[in-house]
PyMOL Python script that loads the backbone (N, CA, C, O; Angstrom):
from pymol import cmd

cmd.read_pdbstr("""\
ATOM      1  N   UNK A   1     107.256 113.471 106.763  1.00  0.00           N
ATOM      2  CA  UNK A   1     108.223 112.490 106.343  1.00  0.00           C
ATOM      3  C   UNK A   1     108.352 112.559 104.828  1.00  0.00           C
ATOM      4  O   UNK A   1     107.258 112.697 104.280  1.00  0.00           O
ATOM      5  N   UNK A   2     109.225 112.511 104.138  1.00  0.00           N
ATOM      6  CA  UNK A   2     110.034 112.186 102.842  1.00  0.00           C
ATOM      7  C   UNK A   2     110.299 110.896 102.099  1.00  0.00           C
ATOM      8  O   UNK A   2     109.999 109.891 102.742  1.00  0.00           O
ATOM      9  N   UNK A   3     110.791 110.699 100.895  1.00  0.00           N
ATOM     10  CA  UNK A   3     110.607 109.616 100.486  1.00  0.00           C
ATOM     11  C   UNK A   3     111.828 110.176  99.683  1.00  0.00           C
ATOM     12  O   UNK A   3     111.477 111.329  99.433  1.00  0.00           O
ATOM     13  N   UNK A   4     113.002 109.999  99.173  1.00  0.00           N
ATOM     14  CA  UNK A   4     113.770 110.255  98.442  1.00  0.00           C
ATOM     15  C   UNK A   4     113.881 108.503  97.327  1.00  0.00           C
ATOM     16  O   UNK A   4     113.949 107.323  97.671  1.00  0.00           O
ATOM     17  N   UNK A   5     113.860 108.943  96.451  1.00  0.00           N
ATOM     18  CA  UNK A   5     113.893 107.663  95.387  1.00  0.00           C
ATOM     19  C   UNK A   5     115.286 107.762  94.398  1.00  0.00           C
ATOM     20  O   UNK A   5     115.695 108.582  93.576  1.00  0.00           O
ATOM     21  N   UNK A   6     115.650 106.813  94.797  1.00  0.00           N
ATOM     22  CA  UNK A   6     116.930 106.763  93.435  1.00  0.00           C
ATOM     23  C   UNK A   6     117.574 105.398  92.564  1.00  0.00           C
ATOM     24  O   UNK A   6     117.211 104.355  93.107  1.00  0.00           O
ATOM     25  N   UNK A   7     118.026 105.277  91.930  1.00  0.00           N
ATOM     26  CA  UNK A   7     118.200 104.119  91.014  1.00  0.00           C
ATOM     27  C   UNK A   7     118.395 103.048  92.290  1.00  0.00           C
ATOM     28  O   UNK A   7     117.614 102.097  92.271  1.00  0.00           O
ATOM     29  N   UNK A   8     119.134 103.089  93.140  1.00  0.00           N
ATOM     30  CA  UNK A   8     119.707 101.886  94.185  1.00  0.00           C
ATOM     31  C   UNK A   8     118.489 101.753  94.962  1.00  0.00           C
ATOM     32  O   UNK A   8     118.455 100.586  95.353  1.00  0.00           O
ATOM     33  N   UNK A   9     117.480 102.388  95.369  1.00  0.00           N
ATOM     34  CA  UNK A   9     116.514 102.058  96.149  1.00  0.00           C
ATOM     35  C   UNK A   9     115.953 103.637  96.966  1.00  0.00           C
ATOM     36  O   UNK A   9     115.878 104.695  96.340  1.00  0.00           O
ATOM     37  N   UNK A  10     115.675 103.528  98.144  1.00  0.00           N
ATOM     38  CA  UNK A  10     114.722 104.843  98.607  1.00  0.00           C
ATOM     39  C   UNK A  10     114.842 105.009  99.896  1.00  0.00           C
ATOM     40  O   UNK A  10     114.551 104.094 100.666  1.00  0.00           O
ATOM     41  N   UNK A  11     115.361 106.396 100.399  1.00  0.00           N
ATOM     42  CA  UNK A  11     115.457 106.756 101.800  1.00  0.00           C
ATOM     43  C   UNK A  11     114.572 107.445 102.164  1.00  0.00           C
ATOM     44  O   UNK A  11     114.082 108.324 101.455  1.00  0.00           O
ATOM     45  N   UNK A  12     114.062 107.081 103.768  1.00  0.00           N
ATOM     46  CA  UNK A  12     113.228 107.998 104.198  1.00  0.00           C
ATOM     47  C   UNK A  12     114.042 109.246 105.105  1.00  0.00           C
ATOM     48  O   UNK A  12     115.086 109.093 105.739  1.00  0.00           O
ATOM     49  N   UNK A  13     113.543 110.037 105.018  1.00  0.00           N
ATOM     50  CA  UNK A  13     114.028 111.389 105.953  1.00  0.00           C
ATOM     51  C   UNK A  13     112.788 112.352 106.549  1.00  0.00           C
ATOM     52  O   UNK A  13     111.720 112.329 105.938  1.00  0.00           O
ATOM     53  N   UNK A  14     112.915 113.124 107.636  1.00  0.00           N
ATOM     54  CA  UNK A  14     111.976 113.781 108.318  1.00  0.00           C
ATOM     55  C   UNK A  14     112.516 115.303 107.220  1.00  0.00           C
ATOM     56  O   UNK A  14     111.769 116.084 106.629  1.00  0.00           O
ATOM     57  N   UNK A  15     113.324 115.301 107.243  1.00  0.00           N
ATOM     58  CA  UNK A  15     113.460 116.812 106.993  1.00  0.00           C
ATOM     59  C   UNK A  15     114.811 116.873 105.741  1.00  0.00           C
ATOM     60  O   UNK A  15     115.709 116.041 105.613  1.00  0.00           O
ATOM     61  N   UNK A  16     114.557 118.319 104.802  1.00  0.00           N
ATOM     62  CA  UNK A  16     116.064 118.196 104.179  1.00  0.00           C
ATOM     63  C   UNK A  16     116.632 119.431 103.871  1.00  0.00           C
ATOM     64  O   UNK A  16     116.248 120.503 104.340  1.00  0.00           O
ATOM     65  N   UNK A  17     117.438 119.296 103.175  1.00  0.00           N
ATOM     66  CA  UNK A  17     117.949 120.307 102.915  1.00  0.00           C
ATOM     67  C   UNK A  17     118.661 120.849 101.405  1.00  0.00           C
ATOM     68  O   UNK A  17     119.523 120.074 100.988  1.00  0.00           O
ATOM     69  N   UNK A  18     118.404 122.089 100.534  1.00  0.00           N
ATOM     70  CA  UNK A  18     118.521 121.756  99.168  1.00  0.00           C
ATOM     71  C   UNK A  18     120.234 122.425  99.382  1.00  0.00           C
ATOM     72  O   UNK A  18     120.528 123.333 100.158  1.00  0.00           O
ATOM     73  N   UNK A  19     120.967 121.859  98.680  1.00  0.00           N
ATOM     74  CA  UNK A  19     122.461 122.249  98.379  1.00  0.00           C
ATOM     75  C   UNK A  19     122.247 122.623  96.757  1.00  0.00           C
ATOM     76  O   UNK A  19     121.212 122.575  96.092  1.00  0.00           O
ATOM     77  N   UNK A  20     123.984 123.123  96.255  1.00  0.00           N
ATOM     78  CA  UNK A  20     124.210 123.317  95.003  1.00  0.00           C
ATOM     79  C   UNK A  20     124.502 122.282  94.710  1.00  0.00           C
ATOM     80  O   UNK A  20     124.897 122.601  93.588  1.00  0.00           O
ATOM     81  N   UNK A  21     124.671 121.195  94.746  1.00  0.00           N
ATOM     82  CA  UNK A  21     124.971 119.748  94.463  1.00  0.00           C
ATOM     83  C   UNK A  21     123.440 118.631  94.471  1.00  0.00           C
ATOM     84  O   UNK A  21     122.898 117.906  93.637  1.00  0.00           O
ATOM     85  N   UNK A  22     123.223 118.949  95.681  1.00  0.00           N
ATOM     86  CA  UNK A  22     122.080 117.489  95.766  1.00  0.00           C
ATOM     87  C   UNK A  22     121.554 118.296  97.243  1.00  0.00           C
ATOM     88  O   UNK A  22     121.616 119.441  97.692  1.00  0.00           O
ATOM     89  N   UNK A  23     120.926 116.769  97.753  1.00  0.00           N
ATOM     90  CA  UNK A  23     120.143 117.407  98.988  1.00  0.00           C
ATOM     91  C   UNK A  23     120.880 116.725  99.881  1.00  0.00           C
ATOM     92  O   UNK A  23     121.724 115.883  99.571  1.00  0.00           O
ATOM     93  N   UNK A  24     120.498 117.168 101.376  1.00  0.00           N
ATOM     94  CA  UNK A  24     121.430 116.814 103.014  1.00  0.00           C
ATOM     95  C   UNK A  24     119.599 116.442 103.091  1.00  0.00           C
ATOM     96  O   UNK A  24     118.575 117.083 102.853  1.00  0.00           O
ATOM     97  N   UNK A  25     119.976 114.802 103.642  1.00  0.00           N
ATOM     98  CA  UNK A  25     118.765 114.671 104.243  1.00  0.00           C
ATOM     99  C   UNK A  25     119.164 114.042 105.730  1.00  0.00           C
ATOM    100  O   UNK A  25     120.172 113.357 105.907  1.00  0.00           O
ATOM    101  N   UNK A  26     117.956 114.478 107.043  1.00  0.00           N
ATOM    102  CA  UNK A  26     117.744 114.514 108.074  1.00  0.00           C
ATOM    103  C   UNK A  26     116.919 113.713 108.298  1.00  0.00           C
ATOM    104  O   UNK A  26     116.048 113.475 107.462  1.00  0.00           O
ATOM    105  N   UNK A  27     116.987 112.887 109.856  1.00  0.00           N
ATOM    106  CA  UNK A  27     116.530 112.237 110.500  1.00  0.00           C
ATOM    107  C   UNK A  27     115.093 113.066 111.830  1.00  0.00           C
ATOM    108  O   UNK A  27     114.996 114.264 112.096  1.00  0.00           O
ATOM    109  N   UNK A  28     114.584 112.403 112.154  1.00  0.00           N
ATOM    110  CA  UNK A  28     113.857 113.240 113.046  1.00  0.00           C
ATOM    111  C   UNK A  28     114.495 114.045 114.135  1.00  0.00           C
ATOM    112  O   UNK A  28     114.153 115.142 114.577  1.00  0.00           O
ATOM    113  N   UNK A  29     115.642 113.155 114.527  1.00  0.00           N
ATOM    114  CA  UNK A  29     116.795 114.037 115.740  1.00  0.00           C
ATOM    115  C   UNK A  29     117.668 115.455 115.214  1.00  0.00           C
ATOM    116  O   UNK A  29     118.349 116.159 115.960  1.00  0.00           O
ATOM    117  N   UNK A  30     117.476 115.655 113.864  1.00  0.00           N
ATOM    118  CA  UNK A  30     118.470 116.232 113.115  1.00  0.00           C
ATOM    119  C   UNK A  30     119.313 115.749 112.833  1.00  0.00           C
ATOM    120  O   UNK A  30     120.087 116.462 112.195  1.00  0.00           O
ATOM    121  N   UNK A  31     119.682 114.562 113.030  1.00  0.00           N
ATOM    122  CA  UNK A  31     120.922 113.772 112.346  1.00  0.00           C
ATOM    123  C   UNK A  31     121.508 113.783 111.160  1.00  0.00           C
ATOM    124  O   UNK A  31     121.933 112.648 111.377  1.00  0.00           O
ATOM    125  N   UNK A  32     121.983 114.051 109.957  1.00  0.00           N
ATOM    126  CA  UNK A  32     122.514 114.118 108.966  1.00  0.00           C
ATOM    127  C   UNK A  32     122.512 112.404 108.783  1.00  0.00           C
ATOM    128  O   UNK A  32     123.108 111.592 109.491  1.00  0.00           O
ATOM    129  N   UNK A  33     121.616 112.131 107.561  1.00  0.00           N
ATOM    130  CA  UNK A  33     121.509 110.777 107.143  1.00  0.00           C
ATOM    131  C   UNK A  33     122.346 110.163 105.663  1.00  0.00           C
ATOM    132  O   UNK A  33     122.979 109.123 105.483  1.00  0.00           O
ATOM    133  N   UNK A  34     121.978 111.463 104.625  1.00  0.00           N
ATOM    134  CA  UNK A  34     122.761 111.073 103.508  1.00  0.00           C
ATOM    135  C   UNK A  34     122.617 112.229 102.716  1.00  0.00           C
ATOM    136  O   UNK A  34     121.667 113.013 102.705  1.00  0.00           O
ATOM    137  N   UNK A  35     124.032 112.268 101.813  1.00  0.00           N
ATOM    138  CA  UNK A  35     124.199 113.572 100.520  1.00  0.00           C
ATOM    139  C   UNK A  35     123.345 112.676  99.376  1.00  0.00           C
ATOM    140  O   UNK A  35     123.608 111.493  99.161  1.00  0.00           O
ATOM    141  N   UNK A  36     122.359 113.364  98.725  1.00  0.00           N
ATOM    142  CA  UNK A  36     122.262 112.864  97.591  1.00  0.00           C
ATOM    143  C   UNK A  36     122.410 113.918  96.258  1.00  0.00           C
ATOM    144  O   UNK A  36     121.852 115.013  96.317  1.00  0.00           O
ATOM    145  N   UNK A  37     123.182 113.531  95.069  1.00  0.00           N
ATOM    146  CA  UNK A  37     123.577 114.669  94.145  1.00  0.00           C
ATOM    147  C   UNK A  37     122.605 114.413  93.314  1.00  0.00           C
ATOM    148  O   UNK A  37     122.413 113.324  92.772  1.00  0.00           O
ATOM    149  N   UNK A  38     121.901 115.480  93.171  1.00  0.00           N
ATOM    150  CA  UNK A  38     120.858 115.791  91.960  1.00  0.00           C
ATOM    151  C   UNK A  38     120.521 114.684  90.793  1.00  0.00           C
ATOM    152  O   UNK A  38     119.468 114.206  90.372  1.00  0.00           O
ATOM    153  N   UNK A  39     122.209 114.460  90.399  1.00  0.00           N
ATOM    154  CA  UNK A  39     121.484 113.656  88.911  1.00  0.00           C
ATOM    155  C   UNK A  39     121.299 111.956  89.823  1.00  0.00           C
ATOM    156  O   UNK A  39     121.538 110.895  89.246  1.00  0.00           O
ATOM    157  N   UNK A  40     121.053 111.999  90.612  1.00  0.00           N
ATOM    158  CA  UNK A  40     121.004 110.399  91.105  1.00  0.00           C
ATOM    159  C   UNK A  40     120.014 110.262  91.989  1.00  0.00           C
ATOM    160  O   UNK A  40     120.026 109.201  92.613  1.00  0.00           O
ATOM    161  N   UNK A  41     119.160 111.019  92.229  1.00  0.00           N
ATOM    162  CA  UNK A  41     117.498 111.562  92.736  1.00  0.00           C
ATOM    163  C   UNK A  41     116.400 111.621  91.303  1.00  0.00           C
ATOM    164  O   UNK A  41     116.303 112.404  90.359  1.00  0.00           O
ATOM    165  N   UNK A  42     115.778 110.559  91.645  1.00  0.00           N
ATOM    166  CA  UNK A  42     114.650 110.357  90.665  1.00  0.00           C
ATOM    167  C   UNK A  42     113.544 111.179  91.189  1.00  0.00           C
ATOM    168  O   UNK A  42     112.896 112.007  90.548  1.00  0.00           O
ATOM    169  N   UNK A  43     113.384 110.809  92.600  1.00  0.00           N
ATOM    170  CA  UNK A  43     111.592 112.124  93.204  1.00  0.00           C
ATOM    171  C   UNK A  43     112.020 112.303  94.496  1.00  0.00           C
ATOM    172  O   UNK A  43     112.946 111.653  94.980  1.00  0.00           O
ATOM    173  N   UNK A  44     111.460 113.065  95.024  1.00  0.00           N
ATOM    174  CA  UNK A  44     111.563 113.156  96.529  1.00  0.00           C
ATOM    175  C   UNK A  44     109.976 113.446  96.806  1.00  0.00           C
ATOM    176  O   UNK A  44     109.326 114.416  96.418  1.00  0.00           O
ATOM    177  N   UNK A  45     109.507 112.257  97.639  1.00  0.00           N
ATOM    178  CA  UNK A  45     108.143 112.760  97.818  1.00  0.00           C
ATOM    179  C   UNK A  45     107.799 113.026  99.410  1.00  0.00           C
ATOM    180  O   UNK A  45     108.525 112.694 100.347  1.00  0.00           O
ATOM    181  N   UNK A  46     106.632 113.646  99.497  1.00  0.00           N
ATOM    182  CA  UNK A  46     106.167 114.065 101.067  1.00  0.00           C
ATOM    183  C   UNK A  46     104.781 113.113 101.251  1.00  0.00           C
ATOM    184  O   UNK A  46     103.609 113.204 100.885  1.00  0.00           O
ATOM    185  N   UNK A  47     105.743 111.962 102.176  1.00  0.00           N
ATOM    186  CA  UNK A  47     104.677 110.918 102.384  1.00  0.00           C
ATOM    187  C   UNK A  47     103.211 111.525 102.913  1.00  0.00           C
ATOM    188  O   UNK A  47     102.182 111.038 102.445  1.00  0.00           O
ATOM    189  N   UNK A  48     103.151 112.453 103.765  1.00  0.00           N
ATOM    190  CA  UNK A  48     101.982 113.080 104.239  1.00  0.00           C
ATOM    191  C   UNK A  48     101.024 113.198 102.850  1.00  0.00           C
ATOM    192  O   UNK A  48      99.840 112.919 103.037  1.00  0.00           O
ATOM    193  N   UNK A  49     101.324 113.495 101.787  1.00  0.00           N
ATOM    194  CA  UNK A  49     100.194 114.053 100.865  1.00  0.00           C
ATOM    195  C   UNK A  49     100.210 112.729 100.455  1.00  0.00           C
ATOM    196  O   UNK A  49      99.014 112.451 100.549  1.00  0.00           O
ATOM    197  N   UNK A  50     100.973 111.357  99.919  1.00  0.00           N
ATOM    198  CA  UNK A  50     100.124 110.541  99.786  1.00  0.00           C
ATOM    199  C   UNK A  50      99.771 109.528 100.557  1.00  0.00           C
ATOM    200  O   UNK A  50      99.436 108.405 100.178  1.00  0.00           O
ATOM    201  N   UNK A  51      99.859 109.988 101.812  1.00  0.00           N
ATOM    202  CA  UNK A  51      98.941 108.662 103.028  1.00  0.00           C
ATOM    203  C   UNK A  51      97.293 109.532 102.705  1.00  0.00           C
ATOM    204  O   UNK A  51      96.291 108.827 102.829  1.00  0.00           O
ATOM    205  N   UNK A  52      97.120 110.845 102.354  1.00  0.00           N
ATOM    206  CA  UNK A  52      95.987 111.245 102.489  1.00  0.00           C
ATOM    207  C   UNK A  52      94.332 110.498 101.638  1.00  0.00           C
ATOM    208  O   UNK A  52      93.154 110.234 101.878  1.00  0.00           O
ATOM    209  N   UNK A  53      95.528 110.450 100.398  1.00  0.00           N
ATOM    210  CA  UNK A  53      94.559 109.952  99.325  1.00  0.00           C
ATOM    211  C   UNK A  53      95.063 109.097  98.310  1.00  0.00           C
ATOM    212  O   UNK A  53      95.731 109.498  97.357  1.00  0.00           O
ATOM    213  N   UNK A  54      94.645 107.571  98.581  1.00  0.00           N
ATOM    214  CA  UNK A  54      95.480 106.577  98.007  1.00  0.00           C
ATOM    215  C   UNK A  54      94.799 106.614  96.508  1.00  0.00           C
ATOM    216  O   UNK A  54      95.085 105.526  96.010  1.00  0.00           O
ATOM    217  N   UNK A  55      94.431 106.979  96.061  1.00  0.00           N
ATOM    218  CA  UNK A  55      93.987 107.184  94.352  1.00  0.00           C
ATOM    219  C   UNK A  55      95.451 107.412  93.724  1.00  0.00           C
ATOM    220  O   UNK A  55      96.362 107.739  94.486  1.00  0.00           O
ATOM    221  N   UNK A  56      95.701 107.240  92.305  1.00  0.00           N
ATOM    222  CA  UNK A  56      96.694 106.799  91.353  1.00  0.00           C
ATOM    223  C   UNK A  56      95.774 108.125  90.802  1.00  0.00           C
ATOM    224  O   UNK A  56      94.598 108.483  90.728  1.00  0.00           O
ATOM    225  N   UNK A  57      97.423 108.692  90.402  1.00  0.00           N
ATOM    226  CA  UNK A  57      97.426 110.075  89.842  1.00  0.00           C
ATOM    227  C   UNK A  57      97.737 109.771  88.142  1.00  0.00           C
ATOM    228  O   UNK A  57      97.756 110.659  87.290  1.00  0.00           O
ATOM    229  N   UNK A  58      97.948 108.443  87.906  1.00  0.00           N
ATOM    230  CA  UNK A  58      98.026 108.473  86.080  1.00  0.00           C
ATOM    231  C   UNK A  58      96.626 107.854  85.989  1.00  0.00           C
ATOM    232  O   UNK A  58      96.122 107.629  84.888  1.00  0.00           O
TER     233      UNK A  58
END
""", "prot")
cmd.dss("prot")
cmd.show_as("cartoon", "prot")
cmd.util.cbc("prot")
cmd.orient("prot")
């Protein structure tokens, strides 16, 4: 699972996809959930690496 973060708030997605624009993010069915364009994506994170180890990386 994914974490996409952006100024308006944060989508989750199973899966994505990188474009020349932004990313196509996916649902677990493959569903097409939302375009997001590059400059309006703050992180995209992979919840798996931090459910592992809740320690603060600063």
């Amino acid at each position: 699972m994914f974490r996409a973060i952006l100024p308006e708030g944060q989508i989750l997605c199973d899966r994505y996809e990188n474009t020349d624009e932004g990313l196509e993010l996916y649902n677990a069915d493959d569903e097409f959930i939302a375009f997001v364009p590059y400059n309006n994506l703050h992180a995209l994170l992979n919840e798996d690496v931090y459910a592992e180890d809740e320690r603060s990386i600063m």
